[in-house]
N, CA, C and O atoms as a GROMACS GRO file, in nm:
protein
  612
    1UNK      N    1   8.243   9.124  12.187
    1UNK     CA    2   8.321   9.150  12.068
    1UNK      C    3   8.414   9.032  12.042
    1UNK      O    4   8.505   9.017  12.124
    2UNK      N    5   8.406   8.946  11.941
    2UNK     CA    6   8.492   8.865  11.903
    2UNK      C    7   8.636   8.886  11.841
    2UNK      O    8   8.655   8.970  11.753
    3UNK      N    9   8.742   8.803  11.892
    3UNK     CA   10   8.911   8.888  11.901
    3UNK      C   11   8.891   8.785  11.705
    3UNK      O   12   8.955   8.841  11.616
    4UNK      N   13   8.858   8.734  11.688
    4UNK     CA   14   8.870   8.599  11.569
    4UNK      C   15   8.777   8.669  11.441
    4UNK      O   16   8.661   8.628  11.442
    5UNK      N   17   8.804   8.750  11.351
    5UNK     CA   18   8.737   8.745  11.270
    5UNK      C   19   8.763   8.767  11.144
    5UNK      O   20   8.884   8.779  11.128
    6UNK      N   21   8.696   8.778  11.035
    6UNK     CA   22   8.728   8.745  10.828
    6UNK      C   23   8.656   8.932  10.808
    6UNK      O   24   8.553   8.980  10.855
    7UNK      N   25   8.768   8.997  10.715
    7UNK     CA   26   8.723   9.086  10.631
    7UNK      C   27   8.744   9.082  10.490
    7UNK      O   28   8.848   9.072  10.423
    8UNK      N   29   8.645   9.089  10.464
    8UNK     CA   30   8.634   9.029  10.251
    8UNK      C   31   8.583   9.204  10.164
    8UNK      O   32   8.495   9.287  10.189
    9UNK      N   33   8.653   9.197  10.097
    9UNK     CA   34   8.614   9.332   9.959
    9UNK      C   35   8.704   9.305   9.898
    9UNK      O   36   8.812   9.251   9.924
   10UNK      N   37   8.630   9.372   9.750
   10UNK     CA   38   8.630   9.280   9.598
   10UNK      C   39   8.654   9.455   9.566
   10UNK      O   40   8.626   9.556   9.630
   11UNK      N   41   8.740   9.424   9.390
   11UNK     CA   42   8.771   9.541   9.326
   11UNK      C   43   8.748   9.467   9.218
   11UNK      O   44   8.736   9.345   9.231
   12UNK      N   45   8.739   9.520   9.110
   12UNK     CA   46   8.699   9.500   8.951
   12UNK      C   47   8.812   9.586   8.893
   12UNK      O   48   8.825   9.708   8.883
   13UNK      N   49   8.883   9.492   8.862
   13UNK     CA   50   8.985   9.568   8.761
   13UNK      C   51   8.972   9.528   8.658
   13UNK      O   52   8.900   9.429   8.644
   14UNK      N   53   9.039   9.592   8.532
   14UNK     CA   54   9.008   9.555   8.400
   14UNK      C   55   9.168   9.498   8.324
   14UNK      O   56   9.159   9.426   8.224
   15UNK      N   57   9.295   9.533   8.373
   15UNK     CA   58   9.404   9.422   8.364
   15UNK      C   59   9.348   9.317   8.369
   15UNK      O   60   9.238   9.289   8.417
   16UNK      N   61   9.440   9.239   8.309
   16UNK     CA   62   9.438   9.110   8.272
   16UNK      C   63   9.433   9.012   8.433
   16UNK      O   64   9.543   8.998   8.486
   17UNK      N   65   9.348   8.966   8.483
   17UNK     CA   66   9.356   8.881   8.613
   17UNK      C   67   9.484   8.765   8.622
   17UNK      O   68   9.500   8.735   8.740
   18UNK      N   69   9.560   8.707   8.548
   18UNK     CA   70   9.659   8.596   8.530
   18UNK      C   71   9.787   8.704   8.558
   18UNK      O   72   9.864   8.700   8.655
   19UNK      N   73   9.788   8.792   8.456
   19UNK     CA   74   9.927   8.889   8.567
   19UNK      C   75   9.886   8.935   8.655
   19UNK      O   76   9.997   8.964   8.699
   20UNK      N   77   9.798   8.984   8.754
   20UNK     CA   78   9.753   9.029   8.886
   20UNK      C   79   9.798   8.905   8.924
   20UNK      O   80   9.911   8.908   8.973
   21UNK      N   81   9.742   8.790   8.918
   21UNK     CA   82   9.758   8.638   9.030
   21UNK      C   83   9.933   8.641   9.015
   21UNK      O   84  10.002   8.666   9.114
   22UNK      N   85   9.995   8.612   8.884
   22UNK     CA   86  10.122   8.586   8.888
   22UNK      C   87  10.214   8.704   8.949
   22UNK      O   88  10.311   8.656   9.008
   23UNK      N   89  10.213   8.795   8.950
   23UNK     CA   90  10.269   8.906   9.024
   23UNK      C   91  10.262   8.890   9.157
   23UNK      O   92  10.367   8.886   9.221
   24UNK      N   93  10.137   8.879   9.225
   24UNK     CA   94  10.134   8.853   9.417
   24UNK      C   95  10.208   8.665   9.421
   24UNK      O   96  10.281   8.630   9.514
   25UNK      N   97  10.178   8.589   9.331
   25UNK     CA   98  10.240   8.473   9.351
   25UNK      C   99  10.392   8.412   9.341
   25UNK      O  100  10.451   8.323   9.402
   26UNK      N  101  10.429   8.505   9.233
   26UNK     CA  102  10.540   8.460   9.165
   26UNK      C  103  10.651   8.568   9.183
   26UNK      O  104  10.767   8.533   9.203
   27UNK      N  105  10.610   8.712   9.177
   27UNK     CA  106  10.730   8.820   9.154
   27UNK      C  107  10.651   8.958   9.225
   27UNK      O  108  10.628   9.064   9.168
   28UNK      N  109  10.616   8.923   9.367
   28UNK     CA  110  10.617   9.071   9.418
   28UNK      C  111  10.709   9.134   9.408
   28UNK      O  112  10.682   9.250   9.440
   29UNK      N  113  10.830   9.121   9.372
   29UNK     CA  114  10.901   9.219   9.405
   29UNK      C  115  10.921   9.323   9.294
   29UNK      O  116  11.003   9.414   9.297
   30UNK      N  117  10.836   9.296   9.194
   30UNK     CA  118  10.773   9.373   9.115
   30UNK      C  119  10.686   9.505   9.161
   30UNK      O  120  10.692   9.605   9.090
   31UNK      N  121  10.626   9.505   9.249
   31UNK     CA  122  10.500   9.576   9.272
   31UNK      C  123  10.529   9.712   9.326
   31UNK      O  124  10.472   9.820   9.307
   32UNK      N  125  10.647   9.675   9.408
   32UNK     CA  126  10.724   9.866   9.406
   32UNK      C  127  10.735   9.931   9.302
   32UNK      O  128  10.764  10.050   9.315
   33UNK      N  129  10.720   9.887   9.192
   33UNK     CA  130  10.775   9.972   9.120
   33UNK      C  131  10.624  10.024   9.036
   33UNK      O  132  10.632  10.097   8.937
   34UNK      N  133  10.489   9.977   9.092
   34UNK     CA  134  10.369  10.008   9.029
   34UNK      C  135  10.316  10.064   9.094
   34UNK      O  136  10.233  10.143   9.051
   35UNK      N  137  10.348  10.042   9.292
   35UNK     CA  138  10.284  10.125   9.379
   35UNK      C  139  10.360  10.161   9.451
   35UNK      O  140  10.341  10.130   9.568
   36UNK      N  141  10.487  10.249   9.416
   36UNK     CA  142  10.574  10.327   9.511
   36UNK      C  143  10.545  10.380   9.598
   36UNK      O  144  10.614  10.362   9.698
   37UNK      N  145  10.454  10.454   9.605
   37UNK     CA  146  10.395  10.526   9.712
   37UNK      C  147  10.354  10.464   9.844
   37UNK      O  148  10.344  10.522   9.952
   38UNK      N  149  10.326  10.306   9.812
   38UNK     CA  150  10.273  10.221   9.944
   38UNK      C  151  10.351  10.098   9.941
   38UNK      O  152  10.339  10.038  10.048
   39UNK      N  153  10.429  10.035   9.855
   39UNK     CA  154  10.540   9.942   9.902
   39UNK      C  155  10.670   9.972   9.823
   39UNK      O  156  10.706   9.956   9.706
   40UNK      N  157  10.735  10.031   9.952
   40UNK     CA  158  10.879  10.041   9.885
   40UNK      C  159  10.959   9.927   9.875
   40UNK      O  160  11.075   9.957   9.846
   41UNK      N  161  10.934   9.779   9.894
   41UNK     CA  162  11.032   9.699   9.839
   41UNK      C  163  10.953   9.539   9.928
   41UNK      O  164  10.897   9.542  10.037
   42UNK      N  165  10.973   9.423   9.844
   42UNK     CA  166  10.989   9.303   9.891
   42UNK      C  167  11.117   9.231   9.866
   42UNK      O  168  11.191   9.224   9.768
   43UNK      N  169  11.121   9.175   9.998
   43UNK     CA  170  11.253   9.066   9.942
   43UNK      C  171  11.238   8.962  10.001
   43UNK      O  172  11.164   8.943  10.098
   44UNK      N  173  11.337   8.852   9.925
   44UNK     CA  174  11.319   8.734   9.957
   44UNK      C  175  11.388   8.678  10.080
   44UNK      O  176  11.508   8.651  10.071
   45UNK      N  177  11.333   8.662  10.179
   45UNK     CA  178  11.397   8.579  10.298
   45UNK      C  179  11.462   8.479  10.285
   45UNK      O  180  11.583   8.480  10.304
   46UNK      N  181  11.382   8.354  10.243
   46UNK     CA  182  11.426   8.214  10.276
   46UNK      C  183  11.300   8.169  10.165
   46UNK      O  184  11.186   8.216  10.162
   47UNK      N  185  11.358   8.062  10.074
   47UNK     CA  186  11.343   8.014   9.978
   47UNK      C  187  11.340   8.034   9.840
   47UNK      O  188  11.441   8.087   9.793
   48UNK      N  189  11.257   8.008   9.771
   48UNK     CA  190  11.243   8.070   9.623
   48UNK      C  191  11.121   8.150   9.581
   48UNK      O  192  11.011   8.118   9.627
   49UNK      N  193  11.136   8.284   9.470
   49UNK     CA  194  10.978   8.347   9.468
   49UNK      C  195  10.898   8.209   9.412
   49UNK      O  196  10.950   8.114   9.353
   50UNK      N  197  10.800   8.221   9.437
   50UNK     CA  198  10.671   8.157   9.375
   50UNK      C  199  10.670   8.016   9.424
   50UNK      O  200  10.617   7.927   9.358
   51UNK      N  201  10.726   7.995   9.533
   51UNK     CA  202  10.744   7.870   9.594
   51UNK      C  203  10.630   7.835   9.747
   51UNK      O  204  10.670   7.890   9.850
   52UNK      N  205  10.548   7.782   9.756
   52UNK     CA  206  10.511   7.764   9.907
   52UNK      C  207  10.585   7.699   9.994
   52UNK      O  208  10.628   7.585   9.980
   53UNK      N  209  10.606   7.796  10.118
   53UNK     CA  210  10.674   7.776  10.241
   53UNK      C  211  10.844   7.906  10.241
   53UNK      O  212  10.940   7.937  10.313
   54UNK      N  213  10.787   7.936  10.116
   54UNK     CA  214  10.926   8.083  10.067
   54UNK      C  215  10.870   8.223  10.139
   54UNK      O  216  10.767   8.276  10.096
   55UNK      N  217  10.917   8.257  10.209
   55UNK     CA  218  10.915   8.362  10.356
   55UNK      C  219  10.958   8.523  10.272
   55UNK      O  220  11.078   8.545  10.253
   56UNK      N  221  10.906   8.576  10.250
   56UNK     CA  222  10.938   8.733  10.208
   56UNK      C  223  10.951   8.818  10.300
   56UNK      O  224  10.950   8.764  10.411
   57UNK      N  225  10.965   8.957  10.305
   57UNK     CA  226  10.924   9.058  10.382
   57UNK      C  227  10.952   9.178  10.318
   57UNK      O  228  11.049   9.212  10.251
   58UNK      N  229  10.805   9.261  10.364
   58UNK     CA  230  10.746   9.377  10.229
   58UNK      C  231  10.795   9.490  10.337
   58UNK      O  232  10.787   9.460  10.456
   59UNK      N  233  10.841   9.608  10.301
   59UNK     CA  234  10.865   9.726  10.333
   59UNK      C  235  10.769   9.798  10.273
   59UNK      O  236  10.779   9.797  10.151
   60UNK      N  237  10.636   9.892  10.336
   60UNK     CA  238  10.536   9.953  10.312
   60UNK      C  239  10.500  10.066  10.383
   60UNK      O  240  10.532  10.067  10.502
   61UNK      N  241  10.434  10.170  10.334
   61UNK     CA  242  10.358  10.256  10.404
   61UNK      C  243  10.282  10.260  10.436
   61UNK      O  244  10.212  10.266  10.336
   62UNK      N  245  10.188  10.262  10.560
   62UNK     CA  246  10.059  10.256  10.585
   62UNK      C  247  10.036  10.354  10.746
   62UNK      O  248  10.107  10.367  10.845
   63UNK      N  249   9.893  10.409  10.705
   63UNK     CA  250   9.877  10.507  10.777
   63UNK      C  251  10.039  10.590  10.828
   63UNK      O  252  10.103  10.580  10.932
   64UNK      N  253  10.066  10.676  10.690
   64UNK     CA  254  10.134  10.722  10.711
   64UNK      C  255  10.290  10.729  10.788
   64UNK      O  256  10.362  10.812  10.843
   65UNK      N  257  10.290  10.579  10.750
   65UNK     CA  258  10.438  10.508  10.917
   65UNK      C  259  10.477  10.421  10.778
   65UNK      O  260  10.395  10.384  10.694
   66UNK      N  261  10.619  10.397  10.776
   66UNK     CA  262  10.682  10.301  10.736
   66UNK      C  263  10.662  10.184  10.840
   66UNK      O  264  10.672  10.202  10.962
   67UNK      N  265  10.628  10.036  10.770
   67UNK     CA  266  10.588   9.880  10.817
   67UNK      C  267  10.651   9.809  10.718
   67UNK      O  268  10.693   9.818  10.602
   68UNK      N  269  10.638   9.717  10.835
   68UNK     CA  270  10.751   9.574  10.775
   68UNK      C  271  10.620   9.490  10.805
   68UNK      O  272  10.524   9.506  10.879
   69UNK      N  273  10.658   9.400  10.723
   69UNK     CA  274  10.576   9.240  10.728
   69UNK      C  275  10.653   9.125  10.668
   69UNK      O  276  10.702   9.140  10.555
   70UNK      N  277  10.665   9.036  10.718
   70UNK     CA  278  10.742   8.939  10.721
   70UNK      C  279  10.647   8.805  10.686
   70UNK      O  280  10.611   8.742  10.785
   71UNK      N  281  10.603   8.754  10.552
   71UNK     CA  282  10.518   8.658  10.556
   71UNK      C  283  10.559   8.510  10.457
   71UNK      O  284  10.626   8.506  10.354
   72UNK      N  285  10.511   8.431  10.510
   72UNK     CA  286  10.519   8.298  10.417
   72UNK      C  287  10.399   8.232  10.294
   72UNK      O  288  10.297   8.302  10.288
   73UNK      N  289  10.399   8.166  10.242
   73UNK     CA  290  10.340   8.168  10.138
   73UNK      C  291  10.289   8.022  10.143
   73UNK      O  292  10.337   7.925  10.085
   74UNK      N  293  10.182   8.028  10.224
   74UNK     CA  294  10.080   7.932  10.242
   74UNK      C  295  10.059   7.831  10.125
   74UNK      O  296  10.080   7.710  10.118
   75UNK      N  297   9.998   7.944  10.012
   75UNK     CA  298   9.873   7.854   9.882
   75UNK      C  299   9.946   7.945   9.780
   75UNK      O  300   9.996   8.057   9.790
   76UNK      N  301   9.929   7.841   9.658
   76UNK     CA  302   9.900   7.929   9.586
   76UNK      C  303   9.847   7.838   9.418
   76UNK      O  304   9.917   7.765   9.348
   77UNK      N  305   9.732   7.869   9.403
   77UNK     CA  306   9.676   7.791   9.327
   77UNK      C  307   9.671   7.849   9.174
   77UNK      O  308   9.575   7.918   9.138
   78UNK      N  309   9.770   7.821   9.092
   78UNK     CA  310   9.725   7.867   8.948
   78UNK      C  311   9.627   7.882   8.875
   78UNK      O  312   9.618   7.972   8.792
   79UNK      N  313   9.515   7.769   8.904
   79UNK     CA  314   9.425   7.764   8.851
   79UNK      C  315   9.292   7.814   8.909
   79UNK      O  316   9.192   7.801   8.839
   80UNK      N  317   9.282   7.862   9.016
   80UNK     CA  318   9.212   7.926   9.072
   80UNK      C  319   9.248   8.075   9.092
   80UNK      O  320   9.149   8.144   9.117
   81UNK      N  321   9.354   8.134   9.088
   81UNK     CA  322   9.430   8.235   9.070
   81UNK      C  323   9.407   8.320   9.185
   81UNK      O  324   9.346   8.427   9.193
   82UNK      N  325   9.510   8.206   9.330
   82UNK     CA  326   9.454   8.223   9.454
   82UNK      C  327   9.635   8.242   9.503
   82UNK      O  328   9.733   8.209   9.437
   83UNK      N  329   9.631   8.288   9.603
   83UNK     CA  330   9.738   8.322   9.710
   83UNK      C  331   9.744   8.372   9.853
   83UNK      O  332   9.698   8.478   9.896
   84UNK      N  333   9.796   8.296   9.906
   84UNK     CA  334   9.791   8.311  10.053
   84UNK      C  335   9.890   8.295  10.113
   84UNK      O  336   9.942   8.184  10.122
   85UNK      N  337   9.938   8.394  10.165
   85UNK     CA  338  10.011   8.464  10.245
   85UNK      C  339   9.961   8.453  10.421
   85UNK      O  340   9.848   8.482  10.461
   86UNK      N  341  10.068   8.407  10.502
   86UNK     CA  342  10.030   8.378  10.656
   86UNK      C  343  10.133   8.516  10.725
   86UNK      O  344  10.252   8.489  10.711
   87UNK      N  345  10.117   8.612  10.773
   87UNK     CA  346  10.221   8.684  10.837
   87UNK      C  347  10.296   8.631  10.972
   87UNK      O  348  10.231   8.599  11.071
   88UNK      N  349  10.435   8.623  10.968
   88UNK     CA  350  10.496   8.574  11.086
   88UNK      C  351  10.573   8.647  11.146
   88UNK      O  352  10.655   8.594  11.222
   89UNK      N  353  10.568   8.794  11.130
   89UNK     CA  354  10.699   8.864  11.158
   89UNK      C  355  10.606   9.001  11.142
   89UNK      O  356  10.493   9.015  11.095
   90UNK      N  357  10.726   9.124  11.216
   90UNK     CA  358  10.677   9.226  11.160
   90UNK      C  359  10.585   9.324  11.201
   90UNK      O  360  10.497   9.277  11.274
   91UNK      N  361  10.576   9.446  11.178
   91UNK     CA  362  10.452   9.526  11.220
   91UNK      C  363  10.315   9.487  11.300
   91UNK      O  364  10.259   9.517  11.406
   92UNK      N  365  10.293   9.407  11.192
   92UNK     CA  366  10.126   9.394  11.191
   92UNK      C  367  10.072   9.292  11.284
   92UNK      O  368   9.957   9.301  11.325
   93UNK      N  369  10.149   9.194  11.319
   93UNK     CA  370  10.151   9.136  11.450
   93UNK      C  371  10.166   9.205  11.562
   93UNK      O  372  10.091   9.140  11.635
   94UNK      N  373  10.210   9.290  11.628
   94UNK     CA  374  10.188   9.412  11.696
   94UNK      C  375  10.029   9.427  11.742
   94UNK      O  376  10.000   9.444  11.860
   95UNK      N  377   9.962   9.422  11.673
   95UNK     CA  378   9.803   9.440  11.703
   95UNK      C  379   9.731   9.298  11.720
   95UNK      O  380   9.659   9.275  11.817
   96UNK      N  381   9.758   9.197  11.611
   96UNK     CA  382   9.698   9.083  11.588
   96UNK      C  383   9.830   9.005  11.654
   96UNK      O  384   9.945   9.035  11.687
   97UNK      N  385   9.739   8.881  11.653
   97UNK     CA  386   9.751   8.694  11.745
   97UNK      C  387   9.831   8.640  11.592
   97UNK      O  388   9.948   8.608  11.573
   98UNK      N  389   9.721   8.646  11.503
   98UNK     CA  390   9.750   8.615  11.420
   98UNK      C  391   9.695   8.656  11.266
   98UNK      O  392   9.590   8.720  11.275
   99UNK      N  393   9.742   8.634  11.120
   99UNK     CA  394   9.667   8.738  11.030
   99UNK      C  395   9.686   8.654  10.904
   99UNK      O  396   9.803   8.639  10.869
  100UNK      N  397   9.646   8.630  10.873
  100UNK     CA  398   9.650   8.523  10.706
  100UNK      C  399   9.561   8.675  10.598
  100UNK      O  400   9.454   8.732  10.619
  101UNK      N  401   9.658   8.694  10.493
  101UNK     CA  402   9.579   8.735  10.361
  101UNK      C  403   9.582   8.617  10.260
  101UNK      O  404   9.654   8.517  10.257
  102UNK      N  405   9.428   8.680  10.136
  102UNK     CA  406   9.461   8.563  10.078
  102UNK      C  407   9.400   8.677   9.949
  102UNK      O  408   9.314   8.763   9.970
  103UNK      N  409   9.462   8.654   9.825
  103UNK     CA  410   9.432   8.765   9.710
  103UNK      C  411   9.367   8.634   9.621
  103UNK      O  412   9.424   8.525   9.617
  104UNK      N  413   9.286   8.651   9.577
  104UNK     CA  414   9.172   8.600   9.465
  104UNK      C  415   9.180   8.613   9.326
  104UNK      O  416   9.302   8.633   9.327
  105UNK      N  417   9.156   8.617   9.223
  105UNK     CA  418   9.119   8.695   9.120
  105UNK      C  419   9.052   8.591   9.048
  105UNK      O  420   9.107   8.507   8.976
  106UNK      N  421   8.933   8.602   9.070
  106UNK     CA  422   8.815   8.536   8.919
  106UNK      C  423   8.758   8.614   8.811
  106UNK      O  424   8.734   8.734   8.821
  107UNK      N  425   8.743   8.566   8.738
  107UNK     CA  426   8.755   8.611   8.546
  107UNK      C  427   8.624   8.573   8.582
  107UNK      O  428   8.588   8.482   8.657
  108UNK      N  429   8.526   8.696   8.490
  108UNK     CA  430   8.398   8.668   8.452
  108UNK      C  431   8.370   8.768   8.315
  108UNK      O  432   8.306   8.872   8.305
  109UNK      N  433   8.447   8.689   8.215
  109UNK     CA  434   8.431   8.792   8.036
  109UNK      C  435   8.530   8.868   8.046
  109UNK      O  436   8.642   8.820   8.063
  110UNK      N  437   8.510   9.015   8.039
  110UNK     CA  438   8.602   9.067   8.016
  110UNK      C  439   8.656   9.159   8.159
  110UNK      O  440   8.754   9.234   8.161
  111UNK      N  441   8.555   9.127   8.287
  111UNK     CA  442   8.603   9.169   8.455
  111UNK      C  443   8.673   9.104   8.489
  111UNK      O  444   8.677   9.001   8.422
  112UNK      N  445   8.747   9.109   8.575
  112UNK     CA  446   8.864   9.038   8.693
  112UNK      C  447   8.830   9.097   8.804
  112UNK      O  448   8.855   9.214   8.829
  113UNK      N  449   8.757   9.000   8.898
  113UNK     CA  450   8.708   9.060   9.049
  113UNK      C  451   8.869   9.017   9.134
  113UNK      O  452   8.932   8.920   9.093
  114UNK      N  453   8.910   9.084   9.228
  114UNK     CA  454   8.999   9.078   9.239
  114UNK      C  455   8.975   9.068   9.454
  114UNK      O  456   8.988   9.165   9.529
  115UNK      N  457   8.939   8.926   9.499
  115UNK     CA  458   8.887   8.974   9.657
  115UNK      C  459   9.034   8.950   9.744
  115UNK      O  460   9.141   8.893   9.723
  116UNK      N  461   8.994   8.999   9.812
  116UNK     CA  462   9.109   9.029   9.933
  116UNK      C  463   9.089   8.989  10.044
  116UNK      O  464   8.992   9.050  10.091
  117UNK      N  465   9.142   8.897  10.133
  117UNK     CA  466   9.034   8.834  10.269
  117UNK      C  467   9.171   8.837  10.332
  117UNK      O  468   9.283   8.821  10.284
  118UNK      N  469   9.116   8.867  10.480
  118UNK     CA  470   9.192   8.856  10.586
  118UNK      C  471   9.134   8.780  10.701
  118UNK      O  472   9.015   8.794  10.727
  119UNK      N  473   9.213   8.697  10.774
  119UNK     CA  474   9.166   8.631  10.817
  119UNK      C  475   9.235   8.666  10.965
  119UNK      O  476   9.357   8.682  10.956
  120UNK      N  477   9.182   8.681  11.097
  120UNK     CA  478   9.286   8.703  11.175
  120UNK      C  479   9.227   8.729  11.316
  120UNK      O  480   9.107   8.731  11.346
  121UNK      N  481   9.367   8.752  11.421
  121UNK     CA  482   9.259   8.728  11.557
  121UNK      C  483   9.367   8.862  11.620
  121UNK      O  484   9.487   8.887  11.605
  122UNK      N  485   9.237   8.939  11.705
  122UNK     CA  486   9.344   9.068  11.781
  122UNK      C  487   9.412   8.986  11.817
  122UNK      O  488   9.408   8.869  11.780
  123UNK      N  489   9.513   9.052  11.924
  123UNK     CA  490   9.534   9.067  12.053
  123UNK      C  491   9.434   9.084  12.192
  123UNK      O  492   9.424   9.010  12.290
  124UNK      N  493   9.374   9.195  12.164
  124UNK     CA  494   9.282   9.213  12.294
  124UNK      C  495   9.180   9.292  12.183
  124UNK      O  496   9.194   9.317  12.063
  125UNK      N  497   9.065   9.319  12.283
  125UNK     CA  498   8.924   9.409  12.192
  125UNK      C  499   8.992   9.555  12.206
  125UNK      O  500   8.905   9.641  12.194
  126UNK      N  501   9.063   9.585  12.219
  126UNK     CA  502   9.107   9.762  12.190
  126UNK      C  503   9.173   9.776  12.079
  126UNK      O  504   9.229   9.880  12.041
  127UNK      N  505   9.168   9.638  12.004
  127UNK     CA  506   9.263   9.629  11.849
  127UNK      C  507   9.128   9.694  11.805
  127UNK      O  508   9.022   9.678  11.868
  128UNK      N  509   9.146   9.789  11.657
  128UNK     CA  510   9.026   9.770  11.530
  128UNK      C  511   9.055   9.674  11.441
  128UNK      O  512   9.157   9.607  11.427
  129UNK      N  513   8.942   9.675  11.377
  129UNK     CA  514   8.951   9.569  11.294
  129UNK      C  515   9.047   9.636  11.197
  129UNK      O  516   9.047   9.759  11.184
  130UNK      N  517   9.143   9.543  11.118
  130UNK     CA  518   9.206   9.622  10.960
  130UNK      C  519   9.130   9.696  10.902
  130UNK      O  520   9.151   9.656  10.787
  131UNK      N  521   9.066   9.764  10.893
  131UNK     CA  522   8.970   9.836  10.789
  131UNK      C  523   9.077   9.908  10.680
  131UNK      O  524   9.063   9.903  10.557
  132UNK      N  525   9.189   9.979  10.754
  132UNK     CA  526   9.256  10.067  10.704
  132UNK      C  527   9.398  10.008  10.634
  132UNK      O  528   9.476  10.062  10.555
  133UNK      N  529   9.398   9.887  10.688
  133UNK     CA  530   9.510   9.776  10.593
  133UNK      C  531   9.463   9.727  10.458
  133UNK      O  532   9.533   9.710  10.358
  134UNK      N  533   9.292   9.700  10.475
  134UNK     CA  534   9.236   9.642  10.356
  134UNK      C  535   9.220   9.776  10.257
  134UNK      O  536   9.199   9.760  10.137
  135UNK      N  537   9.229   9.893  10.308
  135UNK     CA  538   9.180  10.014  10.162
  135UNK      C  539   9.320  10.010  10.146
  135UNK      O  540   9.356  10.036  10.031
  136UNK      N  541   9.427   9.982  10.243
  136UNK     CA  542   9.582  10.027  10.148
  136UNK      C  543   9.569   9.925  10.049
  136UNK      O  544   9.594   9.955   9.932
  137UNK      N  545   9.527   9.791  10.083
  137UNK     CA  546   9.535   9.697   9.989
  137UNK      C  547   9.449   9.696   9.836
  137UNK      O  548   9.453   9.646   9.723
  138UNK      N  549   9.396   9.756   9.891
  138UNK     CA  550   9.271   9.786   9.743
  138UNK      C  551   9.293   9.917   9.683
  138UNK      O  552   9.211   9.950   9.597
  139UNK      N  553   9.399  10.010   9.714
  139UNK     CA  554   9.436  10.148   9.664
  139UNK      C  555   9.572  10.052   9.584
  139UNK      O  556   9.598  10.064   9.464
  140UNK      N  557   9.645   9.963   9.675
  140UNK     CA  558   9.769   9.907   9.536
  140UNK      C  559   9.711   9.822   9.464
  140UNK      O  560   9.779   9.812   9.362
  141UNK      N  561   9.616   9.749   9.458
  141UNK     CA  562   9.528   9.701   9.328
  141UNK      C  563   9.489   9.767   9.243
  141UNK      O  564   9.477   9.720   9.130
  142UNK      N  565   9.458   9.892   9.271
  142UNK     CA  566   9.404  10.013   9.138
  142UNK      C  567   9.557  10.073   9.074
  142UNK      O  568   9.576  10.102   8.956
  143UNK      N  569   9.637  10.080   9.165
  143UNK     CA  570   9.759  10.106   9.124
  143UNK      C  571   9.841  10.037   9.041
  143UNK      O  572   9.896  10.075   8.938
  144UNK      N  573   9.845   9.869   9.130
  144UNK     CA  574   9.895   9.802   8.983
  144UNK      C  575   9.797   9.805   8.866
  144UNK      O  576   9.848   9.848   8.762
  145UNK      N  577   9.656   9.766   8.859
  145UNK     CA  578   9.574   9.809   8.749
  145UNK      C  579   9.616   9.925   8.689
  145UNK      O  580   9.598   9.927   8.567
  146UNK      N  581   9.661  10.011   8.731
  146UNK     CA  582   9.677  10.152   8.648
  146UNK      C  583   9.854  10.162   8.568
  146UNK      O  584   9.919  10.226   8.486
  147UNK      N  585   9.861  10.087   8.630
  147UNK     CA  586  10.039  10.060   8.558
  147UNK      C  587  10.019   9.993   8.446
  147UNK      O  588  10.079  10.032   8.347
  148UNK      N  589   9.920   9.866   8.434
  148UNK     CA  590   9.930   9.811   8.362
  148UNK      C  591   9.822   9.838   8.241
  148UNK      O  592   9.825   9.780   8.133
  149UNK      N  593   9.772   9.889   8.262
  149UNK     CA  594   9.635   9.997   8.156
  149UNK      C  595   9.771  10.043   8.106
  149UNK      O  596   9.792  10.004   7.991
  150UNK      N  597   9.876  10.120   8.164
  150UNK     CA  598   9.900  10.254   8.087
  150UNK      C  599  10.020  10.185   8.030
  150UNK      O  600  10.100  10.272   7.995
  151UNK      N  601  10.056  10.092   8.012
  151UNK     CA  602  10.168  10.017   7.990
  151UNK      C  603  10.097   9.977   7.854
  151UNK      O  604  10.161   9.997   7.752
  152UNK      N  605   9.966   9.919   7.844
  152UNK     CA  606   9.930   9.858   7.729
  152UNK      C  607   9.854   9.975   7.663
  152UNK      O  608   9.760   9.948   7.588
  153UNK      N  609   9.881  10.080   7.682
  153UNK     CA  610   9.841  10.186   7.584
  153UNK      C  611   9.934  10.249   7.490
  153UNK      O  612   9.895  10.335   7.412
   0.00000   0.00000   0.00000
């Protein structure tokens, strides 16, 4: 069993993909207020939002437990409508060595695929893989999608 490995899944939302990218890039601290139920708050650590090398940390629910994550902000490419996030702090290190997300969103007409990759290494083989980090992550993608449907209705 390899401790080193990538989990990738894609959502199709129908929001606009440029506010999905600018929201995880620029102003999470927006996103509580679209998916209350699974992040009650980001704040800014050390630097500026939308800056790489600017350190946040998200207050969230998952599997039913309040989590902290404490992460820095690797990438973030406008024009590719890419972001990456390295975790350095926090919960989720607890299980993992180490854990990089990275949120996507490519335009094809009128879809916005929206992929989600994690990149990361246990601790030991009695870790699981995230399976259950990546559906929280793809349940607040339908969520912000659904804020913002009902916002432009």
């Amino acid at each position: 069993m390899a401790l080193s490995d990538v989990l990738v899944k894609q959502v199709i939302i129908k929001s606009d993909g440029d506010v999905f990218h600018d929201l995880f890039g620029n102003r999470p601290y927006h996103i509580s207020e679209m998916t209350p139920d699974f992040i009650k708050g980001v704040d800014l650590h050390h630097g500026e939002w939308g800056i790489v090398g600017s350190i946040s940390v998200w207050n969230f629910t998952h599997d039913v437990k309040e989590k902290v994550a404490k992460e820095v902000i690797e990438e973030i490419d406008k024009e590719k409508k890419l972001v990456r996030y390295k975790v350095i702090g926090g919960d989720i290190l607890e299980a993992y060595k180490s854990f990089l997300v990275t949120i996507h969103v490519d335009t094809k007409g009128e879809e916005n695929v929206v992929t989600w990759t994690f990149h990361y290494e246990k601790l030991n083989e009695s870790v699981d893989d995230p399976n259950s980090l990546m559906d929280l992550c793809l349940r607040i993608t339908k969520d912000i999608e659904n804020h913002h449907l009902a916002k432009s209705n």
